[in-house]
N, C-alpha and C positions, 0 to 999 in steps of 0.2 A: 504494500500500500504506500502511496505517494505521498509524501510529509511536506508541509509549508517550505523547508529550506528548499527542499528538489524542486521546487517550480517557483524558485528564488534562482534557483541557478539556471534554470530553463531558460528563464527572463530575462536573464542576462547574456547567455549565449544566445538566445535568439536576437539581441542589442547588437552583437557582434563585438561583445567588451570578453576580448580573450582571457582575463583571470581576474578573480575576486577584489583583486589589490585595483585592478586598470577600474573595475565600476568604484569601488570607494573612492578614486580617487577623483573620478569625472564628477561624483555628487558631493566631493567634499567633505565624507566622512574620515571616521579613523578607521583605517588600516584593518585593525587587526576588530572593531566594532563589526563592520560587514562581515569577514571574512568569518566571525563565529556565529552572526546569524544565517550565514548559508553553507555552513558544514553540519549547524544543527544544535549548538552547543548554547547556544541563546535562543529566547524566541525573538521573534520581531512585530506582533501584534503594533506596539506604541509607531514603530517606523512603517506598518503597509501600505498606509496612504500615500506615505513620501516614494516608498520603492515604485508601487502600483504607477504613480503618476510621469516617475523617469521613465519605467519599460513602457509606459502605455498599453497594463495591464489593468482589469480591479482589480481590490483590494480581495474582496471574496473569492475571485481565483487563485490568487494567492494564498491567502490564509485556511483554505476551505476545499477547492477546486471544483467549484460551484462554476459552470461556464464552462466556454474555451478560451483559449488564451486572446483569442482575437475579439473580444468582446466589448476589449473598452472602446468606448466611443469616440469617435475620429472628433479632431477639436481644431479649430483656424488659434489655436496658440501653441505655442510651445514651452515648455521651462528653463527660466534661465536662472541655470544651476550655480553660479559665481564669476570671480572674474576674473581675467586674464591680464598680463601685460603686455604692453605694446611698447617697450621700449630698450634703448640699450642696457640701463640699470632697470631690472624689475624686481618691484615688490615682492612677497612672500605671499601668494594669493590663495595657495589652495588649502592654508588649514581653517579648519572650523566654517567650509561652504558649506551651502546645502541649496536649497531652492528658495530662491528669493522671489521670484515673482512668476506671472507670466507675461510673455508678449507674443506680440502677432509673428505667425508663422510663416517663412518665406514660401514662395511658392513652389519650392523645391522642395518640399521639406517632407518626411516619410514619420514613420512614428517613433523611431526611433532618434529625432534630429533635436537638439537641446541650444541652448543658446550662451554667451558670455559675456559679462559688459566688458566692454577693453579701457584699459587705462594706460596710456601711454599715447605718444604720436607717431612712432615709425610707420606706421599706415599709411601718416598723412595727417596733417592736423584737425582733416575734419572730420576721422576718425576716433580721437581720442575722446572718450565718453561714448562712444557706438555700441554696437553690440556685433558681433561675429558666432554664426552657427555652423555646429558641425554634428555629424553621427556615426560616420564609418571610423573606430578608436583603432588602430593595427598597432600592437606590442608581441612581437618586438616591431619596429617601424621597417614596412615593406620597401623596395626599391623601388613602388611608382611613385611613393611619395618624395622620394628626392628631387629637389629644384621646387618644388612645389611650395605654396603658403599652406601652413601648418597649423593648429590650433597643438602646442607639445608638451609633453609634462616631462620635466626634468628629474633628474634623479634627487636634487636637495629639496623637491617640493614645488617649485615655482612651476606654473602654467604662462605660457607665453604663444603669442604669434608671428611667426617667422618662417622666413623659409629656408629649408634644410639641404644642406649639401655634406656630402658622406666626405669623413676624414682620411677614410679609407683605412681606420684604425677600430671602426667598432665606434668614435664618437661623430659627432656632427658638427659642424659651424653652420651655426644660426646668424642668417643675414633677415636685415629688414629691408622695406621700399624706401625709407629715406638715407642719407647719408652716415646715419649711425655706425658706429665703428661695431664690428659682428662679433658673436661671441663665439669664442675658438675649443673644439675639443670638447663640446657639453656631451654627458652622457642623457639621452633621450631614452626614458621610461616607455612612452607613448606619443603614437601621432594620431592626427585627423585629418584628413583636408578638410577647408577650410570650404564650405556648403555655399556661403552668403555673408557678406558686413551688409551692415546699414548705419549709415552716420549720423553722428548725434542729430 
């Protein structure tokens, strides 16, 4: 019989977030928080609503397996899960996210597709307070995503957007669109492409 964690994990392979750590880390939890409610070791009842709403599951499929997994209702918003950097010195963004709000979903956008407010200007300055969506997470990061603009979570925590050029050592240098000096040899947890910005 099928337990609340197993169609925790379902929901998140079906997200296309390859391990426990890459979804905590897109919603902003702790680490090791997710990873024992979908091994099994915690419940997650107090959290369904927040999981249910990133996978674009219910909550009673979830907790229950009441439904199919395709049941939650299609929505013209998306969740925007925290924020990113956009710049050559970036903030420390991704502890203690979670879902901050919603907004309107690009037209591109699957149920899987989540949003980030950006902070920073390497975009472009009239970027900085935007928001940028993405859904397809690849860890380890695939080789189409090279040259490509990224939505990336580094290995000290920090989520940033940049585009990725292989070191050809296992790390990346991270460039932006403006003149910002790149950051050399980061190790990259996770990538995304980059779905859709919209400027402040």
């Amino acid at each position: 019989m099928r337990e609340p964690h197993d169609r925790l994990k379902d929901a998140r392979e079906r997200a296309g977030l390859a391990t426990a750590k890459d979804a905590a880390e897109a919603m902003g939890i702790p680490v090791a928080t997710y990873v024992q409610h979908e091994n099994g070791q915690r419940g997650f009842r107090l959290k369904a609503d927040r999981y249910a709403r990133f996978y674009r599951v219910t909550p009673e499929w979830l907790l229950y397996g009441r439904g199919e997994i395709e049941d939650a209702p299609t929505s013209d918003s998306v969740p925007l899960v925290g924020l990113v950097g956009a710049g050559s010195v970036a903030t420390l963004f991704s502890e203690g996210q979670g879902q901050l709000d919603e907004v309107e979903a690009p037209a591109n956008a699957t149920p899987n597709t989540v949003a980030l407010g950006i902070r920073g200007a390497s975009l472009g300055p009239a970027f900085d307070e935007g928001i940028v969506f993405y859904d397809d997470v690849r860890s380890p990061v695939t080789p189409d995503l090279h040259g490509r603009l990224c939505v990336v979570g580094l290995e000290d925590g920090r989520v940033l957007v940049k585009i990725l050029r292989s070191a050809g050592d296992g790390t990346f240098h991270l460039f932006s669109n403006t003149m910002d000096e790149p950051l050399l040899n980061q190790v990259v947890g996770w990538a995304a492409r980059v779905k859709d910005v919209r400027p402040r």
